[in-house]
C-alpha positions as CSV (number, residue, x, y, z in Angstrom):
1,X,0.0,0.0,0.0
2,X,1.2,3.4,-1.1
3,X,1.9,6.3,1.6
4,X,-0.9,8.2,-0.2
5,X,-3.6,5.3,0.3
6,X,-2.6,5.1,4.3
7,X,-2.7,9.0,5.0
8,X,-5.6,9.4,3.4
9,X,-7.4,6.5,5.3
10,X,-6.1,8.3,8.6
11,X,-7.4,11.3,7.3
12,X,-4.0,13.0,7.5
13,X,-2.7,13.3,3.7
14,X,-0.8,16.4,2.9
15,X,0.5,16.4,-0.7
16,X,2.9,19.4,-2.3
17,X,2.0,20.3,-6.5
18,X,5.5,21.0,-8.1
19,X,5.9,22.2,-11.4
20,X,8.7,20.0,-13.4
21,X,11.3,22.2,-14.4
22,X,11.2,24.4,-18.5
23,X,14.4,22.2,-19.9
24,X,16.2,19.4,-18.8
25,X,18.3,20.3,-15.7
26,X,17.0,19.1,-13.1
27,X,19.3,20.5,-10.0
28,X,17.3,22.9,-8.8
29,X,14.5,21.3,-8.7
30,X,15.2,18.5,-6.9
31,X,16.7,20.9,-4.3
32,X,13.7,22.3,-3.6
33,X,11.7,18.8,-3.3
34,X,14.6,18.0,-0.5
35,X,14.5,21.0,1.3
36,X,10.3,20.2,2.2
37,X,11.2,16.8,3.6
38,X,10.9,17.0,7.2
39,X,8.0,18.8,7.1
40,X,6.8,14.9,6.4
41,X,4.6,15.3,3.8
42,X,2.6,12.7,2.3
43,X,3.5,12.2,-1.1
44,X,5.1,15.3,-4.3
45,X,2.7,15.6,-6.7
46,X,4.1,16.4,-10.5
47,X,2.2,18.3,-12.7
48,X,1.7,17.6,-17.0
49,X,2.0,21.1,-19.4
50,X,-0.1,23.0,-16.7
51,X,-1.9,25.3,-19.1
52,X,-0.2,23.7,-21.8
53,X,3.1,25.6,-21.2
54,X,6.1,23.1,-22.1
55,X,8.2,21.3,-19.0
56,X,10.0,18.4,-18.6
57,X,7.6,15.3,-18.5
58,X,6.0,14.2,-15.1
59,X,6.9,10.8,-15.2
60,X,10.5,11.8,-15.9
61,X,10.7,13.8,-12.9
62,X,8.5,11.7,-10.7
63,X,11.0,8.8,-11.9
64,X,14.1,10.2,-10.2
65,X,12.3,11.6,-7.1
66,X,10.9,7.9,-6.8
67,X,14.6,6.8,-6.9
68,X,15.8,8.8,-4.1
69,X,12.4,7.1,-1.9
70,X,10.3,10.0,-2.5
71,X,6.8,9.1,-2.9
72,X,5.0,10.8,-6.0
73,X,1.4,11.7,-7.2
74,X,2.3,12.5,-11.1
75,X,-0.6,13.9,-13.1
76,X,-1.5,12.1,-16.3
77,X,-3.6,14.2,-18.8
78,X,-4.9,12.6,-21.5
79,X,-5.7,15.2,-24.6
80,X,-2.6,15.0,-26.0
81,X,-1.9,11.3,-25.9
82,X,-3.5,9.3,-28.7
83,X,-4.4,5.7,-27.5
84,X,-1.1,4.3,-28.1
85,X,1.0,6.9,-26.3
86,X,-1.9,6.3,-23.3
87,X,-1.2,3.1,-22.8
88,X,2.4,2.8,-23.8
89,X,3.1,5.8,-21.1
90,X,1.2,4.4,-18.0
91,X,2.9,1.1,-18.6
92,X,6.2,3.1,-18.6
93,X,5.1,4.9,-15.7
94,X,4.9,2.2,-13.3
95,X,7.9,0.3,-14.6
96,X,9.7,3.7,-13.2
97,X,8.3,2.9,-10.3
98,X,5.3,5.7,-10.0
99,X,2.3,4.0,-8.4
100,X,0.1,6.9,-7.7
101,X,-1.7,8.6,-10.9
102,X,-4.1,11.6,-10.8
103,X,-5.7,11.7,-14.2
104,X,-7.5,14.4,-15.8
105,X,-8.4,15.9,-19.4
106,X,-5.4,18.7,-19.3
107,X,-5.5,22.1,-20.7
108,X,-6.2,22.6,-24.7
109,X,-3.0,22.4,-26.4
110,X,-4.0,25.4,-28.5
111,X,-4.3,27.6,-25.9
112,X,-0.5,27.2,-24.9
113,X,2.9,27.5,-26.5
114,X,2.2,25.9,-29.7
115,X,-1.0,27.2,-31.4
116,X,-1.4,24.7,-34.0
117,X,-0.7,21.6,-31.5
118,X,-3.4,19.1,-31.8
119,X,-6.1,18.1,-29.4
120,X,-6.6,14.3,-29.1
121,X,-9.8,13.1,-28.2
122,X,-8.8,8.9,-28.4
123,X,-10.6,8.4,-24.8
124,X,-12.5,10.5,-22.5
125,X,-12.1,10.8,-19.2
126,X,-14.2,8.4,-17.6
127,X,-12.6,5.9,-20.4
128,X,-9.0,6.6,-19.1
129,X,-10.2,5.3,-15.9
130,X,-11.6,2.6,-17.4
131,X,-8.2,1.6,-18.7
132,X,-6.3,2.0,-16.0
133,X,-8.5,0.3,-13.7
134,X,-7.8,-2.8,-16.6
135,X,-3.7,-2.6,-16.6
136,X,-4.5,-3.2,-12.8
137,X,-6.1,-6.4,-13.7
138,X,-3.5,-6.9,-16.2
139,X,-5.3,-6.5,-19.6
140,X,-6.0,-3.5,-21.7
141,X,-9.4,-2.4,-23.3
142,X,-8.2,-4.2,-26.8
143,X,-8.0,-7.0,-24.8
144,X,-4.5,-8.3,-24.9
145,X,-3.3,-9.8,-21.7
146,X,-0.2,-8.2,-20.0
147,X,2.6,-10.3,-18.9
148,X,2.5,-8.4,-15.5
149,X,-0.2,-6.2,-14.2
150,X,-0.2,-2.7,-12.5
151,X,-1.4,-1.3,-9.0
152,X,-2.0,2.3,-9.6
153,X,-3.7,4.1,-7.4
154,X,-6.0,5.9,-9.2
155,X,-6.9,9.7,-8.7
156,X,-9.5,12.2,-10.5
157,X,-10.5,15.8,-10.1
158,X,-13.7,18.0,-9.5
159,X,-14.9,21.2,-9.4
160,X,-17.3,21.8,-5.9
161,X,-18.2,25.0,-7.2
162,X,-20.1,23.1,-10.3
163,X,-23.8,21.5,-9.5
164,X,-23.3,20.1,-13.1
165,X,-20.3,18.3,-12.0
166,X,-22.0,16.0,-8.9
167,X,-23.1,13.3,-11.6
168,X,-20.0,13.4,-13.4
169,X,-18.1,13.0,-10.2
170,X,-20.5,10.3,-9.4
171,X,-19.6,8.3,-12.9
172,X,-15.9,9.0,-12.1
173,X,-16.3,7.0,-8.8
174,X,-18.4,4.5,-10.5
175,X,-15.4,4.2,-13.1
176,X,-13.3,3.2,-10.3
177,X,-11.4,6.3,-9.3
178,X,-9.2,5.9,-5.3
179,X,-9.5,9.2,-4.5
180,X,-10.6,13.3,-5.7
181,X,-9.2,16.5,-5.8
182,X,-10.9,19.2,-6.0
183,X,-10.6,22.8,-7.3
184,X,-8.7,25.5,-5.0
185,X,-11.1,25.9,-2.2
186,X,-11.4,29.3,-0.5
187,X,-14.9,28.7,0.5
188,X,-14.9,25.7,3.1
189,X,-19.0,25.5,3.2
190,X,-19.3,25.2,-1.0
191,X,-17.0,22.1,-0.7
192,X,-19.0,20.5,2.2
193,X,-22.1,20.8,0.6
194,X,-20.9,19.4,-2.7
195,X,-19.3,16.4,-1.3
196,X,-22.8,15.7,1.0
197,X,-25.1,15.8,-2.0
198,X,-22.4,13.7,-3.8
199,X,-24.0,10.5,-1.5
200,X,-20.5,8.8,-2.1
201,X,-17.9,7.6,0.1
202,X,-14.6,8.6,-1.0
203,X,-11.1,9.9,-0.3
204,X,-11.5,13.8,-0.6
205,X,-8.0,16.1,-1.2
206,X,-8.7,19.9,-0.8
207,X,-6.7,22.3,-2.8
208,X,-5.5,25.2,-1.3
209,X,-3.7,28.4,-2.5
210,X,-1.8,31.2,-0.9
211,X,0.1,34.1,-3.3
212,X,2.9,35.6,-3.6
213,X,2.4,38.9,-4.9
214,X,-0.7,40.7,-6.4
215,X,0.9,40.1,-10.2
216,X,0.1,36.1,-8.9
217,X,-3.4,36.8,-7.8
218,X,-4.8,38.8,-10.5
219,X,-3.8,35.8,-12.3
220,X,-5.3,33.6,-10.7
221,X,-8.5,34.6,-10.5
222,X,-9.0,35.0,-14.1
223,X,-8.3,30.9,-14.5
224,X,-11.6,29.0,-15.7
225,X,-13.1,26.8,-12.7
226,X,-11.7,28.8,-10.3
227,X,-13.7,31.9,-7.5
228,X,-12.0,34.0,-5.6
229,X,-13.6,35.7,-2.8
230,X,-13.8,39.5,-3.2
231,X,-12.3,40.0,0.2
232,X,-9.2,38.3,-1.5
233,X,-9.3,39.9,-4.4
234,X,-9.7,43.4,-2.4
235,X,-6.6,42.7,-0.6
236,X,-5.0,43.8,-4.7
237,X,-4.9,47.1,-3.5
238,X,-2.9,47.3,-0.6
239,X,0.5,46.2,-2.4
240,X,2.5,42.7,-2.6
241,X,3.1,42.4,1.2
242,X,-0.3,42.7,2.5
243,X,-1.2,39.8,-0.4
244,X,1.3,37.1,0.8
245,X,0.2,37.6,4.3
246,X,-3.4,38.0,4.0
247,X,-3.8,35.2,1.5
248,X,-1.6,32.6,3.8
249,X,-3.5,33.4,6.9
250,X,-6.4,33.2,4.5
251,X,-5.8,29.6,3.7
252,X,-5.0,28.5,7.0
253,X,-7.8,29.5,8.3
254,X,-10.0,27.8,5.6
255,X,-7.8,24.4,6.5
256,X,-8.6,24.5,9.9
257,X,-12.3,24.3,9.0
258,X,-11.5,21.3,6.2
259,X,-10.0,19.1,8.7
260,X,-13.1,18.5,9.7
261,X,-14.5,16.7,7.2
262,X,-11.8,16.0,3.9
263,X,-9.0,13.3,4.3
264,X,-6.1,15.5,3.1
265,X,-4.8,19.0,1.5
266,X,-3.9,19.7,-1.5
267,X,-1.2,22.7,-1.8
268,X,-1.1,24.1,-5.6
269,X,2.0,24.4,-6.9
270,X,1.9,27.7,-7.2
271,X,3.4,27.8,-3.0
272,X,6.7,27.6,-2.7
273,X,6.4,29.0,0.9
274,X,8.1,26.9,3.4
275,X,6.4,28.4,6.2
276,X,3.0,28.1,5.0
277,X,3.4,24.4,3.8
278,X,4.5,23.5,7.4
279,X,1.6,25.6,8.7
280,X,-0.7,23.5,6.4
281,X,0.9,20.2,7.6
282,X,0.7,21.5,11.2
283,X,-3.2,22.4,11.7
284,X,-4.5,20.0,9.1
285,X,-2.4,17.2,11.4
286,X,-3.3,18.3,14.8
């Protein structure tokens, strides 16, 4: 059993996004992974072309962190994998030794570095579960049998903020999905209630944000899916200081009231804050 499945059947699951790095050197990186070990977090989670901006590939990174015993959660989108690649890359995956997957659709390709990319639509979502949920029984959905079989454990997203997306989350659990993750919550309450008309039992990761500056916010809150609270975005006008610190305490307070009810955070990979990921790890833990 992975780290990730036990902490989050305590209830005590803390798990850091990083961003791979923008070429192939790795050094730095890797530093900063090591420098958040004894805060004992859970597991590093390893993002794939976040808003499809070009990095170094997940399972590349999450390969050498696995090597040095560092637990991983590496993100697996699947719209710019035809079915071939799909397969052939989860199969790879685990042979590196990455046993935790959190799969999701990924950003439009055309809507990052490379406007003319193409968008791959081979499987949907609910489909990719499917087939990974099969390589754990060792076949594959064109029915060939493997000569080994996998043991992922199986991750998939949400958006709490979206009544639409209650069935679909519903039909993701049905599909055989370990665990969720949802949005960045600044809003404890919407995420309760979401997860109590869900009906489902399941592993819940809450996603948390802090900023660094009011260039990082503005940002933010123009991403699709996500809602920042006015108060939040009010905080803009007193300057780059008065963001960080509001924004942390912000989040700290709104994991203090998730604790009550989700089996782990989720911290965005946008924190690089030291402090506040110990903070996180501290109250959510207690």
């Amino acid at each position: 059993m992975t780290k990730l499945r036990k902490d989050l059947e305590s209830r005590k699951a803390v798990v850091l996004e990083t961003l791979p790095p923008r070429g192939p050197k790795r050094m730095k990186y890797m530093e900063f992974v090591r420098s958040m070990l004894d805060i004992e977090l859970t597991c590093v989670a390893v993002t794939d072309m976040p808003m499809a901006r070009v990095r170094v590939s997940p399972w590349a990174v999450g390969h050498f962190l696995e090597s040095e015993g560092i637990e991983t959660l590496v993100h697996f989108s699947r719209i710019s994998r035809n079915i071939l690649r799909t397969e052939g890359d989860l199969l790879g995956m685990w042979m590196l030794g990455i046993k935790n997957v959190l799969l999701l659709s990924g950003d439009n390709p055309k809507e990052g570095d490379y406007k003319n990319c193409s968008k791959i639509e081979d499987v949907n979502t609910m489909e990719l579960i499917k087939l990974v949920k099969l390589l754990n029984q060792g076949t594959d959905p064109a029915g060939n049998k493997l000569n080994s079989s996998t043991g992922f454990c199986v991750g998939g997203v949400f958006n709490h903020r979206n009544k639409a997306e209650i069935e679909r989350t519903r039909k993701k659990l049905e599909a055989g999905v370990d665990f969720l993750v949802s949005q960045p919550v600044f809003d404890p309450t919407s995420l309760e209630k979401f997860y109590n008309q869900l009906g489902e039992e399941t592993h819940v990761l809450a996603s948390i944000a802090m900023f660094r500056n009011t260039r990082q916010l503005e940002y933010f809150s123009s991403v699709p899916g996500i809602e920042i609270p006015s108060k939040l975005l009010s905080s803009i006008e007193k300057g780059d200081n008065y963001v960080r610190e509001y924004s942390a305490e912000y989040a700290l307070s709104v994991v203090e009231k998730l604790k009550t009810f989700v089996d782990g955070i989720y911290i965005v990979g946008i924190v690089r804050d030291r402090d506040f990921i110990a903070g996180v790890t501290r109250i959510f833990r207690s």
